[in-house]
N, C-alpha and C positions, 0 to 999 in steps of 0.2 A: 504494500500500500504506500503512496508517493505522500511524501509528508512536504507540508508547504513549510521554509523557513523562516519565512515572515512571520508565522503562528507560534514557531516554536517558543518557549517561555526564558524569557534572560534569566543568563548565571547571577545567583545570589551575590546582591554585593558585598565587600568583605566588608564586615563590622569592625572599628574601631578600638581596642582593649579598653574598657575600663582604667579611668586613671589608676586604682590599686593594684590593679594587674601590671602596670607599667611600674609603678615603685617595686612590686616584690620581685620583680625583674632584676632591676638596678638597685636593691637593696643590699647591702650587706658592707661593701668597706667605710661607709661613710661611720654607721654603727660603731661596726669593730674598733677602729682606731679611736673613736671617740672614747667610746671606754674600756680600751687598754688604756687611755691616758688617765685613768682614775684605776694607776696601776700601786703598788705596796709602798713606793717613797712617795705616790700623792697623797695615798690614805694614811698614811704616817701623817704627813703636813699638817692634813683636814683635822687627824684626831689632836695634834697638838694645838691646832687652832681654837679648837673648841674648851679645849682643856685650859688653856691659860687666858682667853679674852671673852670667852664667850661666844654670845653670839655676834658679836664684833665684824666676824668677815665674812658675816652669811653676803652680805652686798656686795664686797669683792666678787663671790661667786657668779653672781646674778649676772654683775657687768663683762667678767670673761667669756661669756656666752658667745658675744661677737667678735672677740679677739680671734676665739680658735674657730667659729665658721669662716672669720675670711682668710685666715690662713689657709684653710683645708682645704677649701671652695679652689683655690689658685690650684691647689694640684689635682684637682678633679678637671677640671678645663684643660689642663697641659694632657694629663692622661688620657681622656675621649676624643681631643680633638687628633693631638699628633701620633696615639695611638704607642705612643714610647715612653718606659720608666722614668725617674729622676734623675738618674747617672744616668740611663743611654743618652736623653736629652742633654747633659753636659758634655758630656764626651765628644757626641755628634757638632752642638755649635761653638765649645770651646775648647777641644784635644785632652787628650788624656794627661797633659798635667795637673791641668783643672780639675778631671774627673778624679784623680788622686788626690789632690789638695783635697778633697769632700770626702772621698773616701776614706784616707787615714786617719781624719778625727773625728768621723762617725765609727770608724772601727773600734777605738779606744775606749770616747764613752758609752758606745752599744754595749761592749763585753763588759764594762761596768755597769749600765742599766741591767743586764740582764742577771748578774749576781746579786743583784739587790733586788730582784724579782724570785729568787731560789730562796733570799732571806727570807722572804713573804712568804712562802710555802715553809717554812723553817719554821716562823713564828705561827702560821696556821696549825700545826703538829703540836706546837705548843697548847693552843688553845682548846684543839680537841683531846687533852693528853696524852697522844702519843710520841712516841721520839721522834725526832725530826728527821733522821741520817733516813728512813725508811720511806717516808711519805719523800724528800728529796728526789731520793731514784726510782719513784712511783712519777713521780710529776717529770722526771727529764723522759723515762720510755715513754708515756704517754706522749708528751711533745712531739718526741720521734717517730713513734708508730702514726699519728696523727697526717704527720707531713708527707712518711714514706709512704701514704698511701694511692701514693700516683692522680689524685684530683683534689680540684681546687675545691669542690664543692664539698668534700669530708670538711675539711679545715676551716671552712666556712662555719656550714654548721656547727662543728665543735667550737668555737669560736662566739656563735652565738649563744650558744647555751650555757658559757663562762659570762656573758652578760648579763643572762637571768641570776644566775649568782650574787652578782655584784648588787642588784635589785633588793636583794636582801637585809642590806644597809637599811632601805624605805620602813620596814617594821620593824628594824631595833630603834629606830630612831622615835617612831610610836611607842616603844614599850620605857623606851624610857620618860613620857608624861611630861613632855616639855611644854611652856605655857607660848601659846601662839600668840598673846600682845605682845609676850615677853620676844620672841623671834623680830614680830612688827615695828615696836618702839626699838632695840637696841641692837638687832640686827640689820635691819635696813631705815629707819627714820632718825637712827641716834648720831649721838656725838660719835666721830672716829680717835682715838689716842692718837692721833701722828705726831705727837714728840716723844712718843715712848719707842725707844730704839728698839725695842724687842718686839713692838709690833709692827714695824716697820719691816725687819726682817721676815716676819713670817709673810707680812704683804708680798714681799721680793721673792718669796718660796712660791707661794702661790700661783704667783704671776709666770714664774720660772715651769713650774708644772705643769701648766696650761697648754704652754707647747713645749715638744719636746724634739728633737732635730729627726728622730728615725722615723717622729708620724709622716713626715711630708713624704719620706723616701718609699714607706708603708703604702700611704694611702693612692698614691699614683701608680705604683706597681701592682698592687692591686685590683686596679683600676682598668687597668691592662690584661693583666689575667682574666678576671672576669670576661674580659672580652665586648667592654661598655663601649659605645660611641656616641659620634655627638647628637645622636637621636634621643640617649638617656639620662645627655647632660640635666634637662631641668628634674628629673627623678634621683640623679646622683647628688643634685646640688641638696636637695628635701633630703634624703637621706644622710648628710652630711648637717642638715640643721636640726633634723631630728635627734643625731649622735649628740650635736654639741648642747643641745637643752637637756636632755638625758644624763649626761657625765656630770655635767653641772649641778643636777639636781641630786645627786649623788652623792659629790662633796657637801652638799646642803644640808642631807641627810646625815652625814659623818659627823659636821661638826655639831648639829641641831642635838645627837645625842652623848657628845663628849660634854657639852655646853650646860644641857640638863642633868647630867651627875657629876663628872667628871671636875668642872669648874665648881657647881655648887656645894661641893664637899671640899675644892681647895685643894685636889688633887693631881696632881703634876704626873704625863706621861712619857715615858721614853721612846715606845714604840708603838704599832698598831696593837699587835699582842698582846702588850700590857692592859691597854686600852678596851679589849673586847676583856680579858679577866677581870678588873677593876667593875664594866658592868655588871656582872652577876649579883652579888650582894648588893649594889645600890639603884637595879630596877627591880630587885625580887623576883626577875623571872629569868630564869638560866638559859632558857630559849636564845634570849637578846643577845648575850657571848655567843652564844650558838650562831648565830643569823651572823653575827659582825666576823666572827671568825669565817663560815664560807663566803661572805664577801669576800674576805679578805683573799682567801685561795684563790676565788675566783677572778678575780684583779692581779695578782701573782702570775695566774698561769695564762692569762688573755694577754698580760703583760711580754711577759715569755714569750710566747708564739710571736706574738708583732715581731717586737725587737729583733727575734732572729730571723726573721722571715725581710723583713725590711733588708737585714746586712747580707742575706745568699740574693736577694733578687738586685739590691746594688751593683754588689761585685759581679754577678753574673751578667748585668746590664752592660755596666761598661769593659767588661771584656768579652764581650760578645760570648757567652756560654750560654748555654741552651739552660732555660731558668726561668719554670713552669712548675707549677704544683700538678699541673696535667701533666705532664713528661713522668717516666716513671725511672727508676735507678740508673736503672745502665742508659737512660738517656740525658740524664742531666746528671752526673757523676759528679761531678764540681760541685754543681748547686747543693745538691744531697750533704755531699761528703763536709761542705763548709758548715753547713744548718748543724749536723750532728755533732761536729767538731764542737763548735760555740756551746750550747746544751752541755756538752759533757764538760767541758771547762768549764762552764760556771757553777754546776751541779757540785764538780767534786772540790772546787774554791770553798762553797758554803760551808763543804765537809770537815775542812780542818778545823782542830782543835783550837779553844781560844781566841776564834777571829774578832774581830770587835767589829761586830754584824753592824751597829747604832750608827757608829763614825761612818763606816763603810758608807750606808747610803746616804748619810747628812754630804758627803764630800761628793757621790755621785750626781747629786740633785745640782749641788755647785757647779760641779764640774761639765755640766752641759750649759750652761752662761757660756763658754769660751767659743765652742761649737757655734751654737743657733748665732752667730751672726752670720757664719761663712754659708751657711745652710740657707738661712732668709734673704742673705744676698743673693744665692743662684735663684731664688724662688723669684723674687720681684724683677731681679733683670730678665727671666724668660717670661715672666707673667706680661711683659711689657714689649714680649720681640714681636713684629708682626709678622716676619718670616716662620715661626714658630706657628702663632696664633690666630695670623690672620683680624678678621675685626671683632673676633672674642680676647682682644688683650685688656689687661686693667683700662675701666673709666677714669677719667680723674679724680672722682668721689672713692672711688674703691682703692685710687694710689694713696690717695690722702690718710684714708682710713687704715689703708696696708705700711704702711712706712711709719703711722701714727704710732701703731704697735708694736711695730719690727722696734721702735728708738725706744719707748717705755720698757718693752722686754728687755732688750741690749744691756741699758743701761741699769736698772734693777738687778739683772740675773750678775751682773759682771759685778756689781757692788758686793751681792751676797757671797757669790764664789770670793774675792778679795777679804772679806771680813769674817768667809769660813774659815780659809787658808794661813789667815795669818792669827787665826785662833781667840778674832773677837766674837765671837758667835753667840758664845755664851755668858755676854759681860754684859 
């Protein structure tokens, strides 16, 4: 029977996705690195913020919100548009001197970030009373088993689900009964101490935490992997605002419950560890240690994974090595072998006897001030190439706003590192 074609019924047109459908698409590094960066020396910070001023630098918090989206935002555009890490991108427009220069002192203080991420899981061992050597080389196999498993999307995952952990922070900070004027009036409407030196520093930690040099390397390399383009830039940029209101709140919740016992008893903390033990008896519900301690793990080890994942996809960016979470062993050999290398050096660093875990990460926290200028400065010179970027480079409101915080950071983080160093820190 002759069919006529003019009668025949047109093909279904293709429907649109759903906006949600497009963020869970493009979801996941904006997330991640946001809160890794509410990793075991930030939540040290938050707990001693809370512990010695109160609720004091809940408003700090609030305002960093925008520091770390435009930082982040910058390397979300450089990775969807030209498609290439944050070392290949220097490599490629400014030689491998350059790419070195970046590279050796992100190398330094990554392997320092990252043993002060092992202490996190050290002190989480502590809180849940077990020994620490054992949960250690629990936490570095997992890392590795994690990675080696030939896709990006495990790591992902697991990745996200050290998120929900950190979430956890939200009802200890409930259970400790803090008064919400009290948050109002003296966290965000009050007087700030700025002539008291010691809160001046914790301001300078703060601010120093907020960004940290391996998130940029982090979050464009992953950017990449995922395999995003610039069709998912404005779903990347929303996942990347949703990480940084998230981490933020986070810290809010850290100090909100250091602030309500911790402070109101006059209690002085050393570390996060101490800080989750100290709540037990003064919220009356053991749960709260509980909750703040897998926080704590859970920032420890989302901590971890960045970090080392940020320094193999680096190096293997800018030495052309094949450095993919998708590539499996015998295809990324390098990439593998450097990731695993870094994990078991910091793992077994934690291990010795004696170490003075405290100083350790006070001096790491410093120690990336020296870095993030050399890191901020590759960020806004390609943020600003049009060969690079074409006409998604910085507006002039968004240099203004980029270079506003690039100078505050600088200059803050370098004061603190200087007055870690030379051993005013604590005067």
């Amino acid at each position: 029977m002759a069919t006529v074609t003019g009668l025949l019924p047109a093909p279904p047109l293709a429907r649109p996705r759903a906006w949600w459908l497009k963020y869970l698409a493009a979801a996941g590094p904006g997330l991640i690195v946001a809160f890794a960066d509410t990793e075991a020396g930030s939540v040290t910070t938050a707990a001693t913020s809370g512990a010695q001023y109160g609720m004091k630098l809940v408003l700090l918090q609030l305002l960093l919100i925008v520091p770390l989206f435009v930082v982040q935002e910058m390397t979300v555009r450089l990775g969807t548009v030209s498609g290439r890490g944050h070392a290949a991108l220097i490599r490629e427009r400014y030689g491998l001197g350059w790419a070195w220069v970046s590279l050796g002192t992100m190398l330094v203080t990554n392997v320092a970030a990252l043993i002060t991420e092992f202490i996190g899981v050290a002190g989480a061992a502590l809180i849940f009373g077990l020994p620490p050597a054992p949960l250690v080389i629990i936490a570095a196999t997992v890392l590795i088993g994690i990675a080696f498993s030939g896709r990006y999307r495990n790591a992902e995952y697991f990745a996200l689900g050290l998120c929900l952990l950190e979430l956890l922070f939200i009802p200890a900070a409930f259970a400790a009964h803090p008064s919400w004027m009290n948050i109002l009036h003296n966290g965000i409407l009050g007087s700030q101490p700025l002539g008291d030196r010691g809160y001046l520093l914790l301001v300078a930690g703060n601010i120093g935490a907020v960004i940290m040099p391996w998130m940029i390397f982090y979050q464009q390399s992953a950017t990449v992997d995922k395999k995003l383009t610039v069709e998912d830039l404005p779903m990347a940029r929303l996942d990347t605002a949703i990480g940084a209101v998230a981490t933020q709140l986070i810290m809010i919740a850290i100090i909100v419950t250091t602030a309500a016992t911790l402070f109101v008893h006059h209690q002085r903390v050393s570390d996060a560890a101490h800080a989750a033990l100290a709540l037990v008896p003064l919220t009356g519900a053991h749960w709260a240690g509980t909750a703040f301690g897998a926080g704590l793990l859970g920032a420890a080890m989302i901590g971890a994974l960045v970090v080392t994942l940020a320094t193999s996809w680096a190096f293997g960016e800018a030495f052309h090595w094949p450095c993919s979470l998708n590539a499996n062993c015998g295809e990324a050999k390098r990439f593998y072998g450097l990731y695993a290398a870094l994990v078991i050096l910091a793992a077994g660093v934690v291990l010795i006897p004696g170490l003075p875990l405290i100083q350790v990460t006070i001096n790491v926290m410093a120690a990336n001030a020296f870095v993030l200028p050399i890191v901020l400065g590759f960020l806004l010179v390609m943020a600003n190439d049009k060969k690079i970027l074409g006409d998604r480079v910085n507006s002039w409101l968004g240099n203004v706003i980029a270079f506003g915080v690039s100078i505050v950071c600088v200059v803050l983080g370098l004061w603190l590192a200087v007055v870690t160093f030379t051993g005013g820190a604590g005067t």
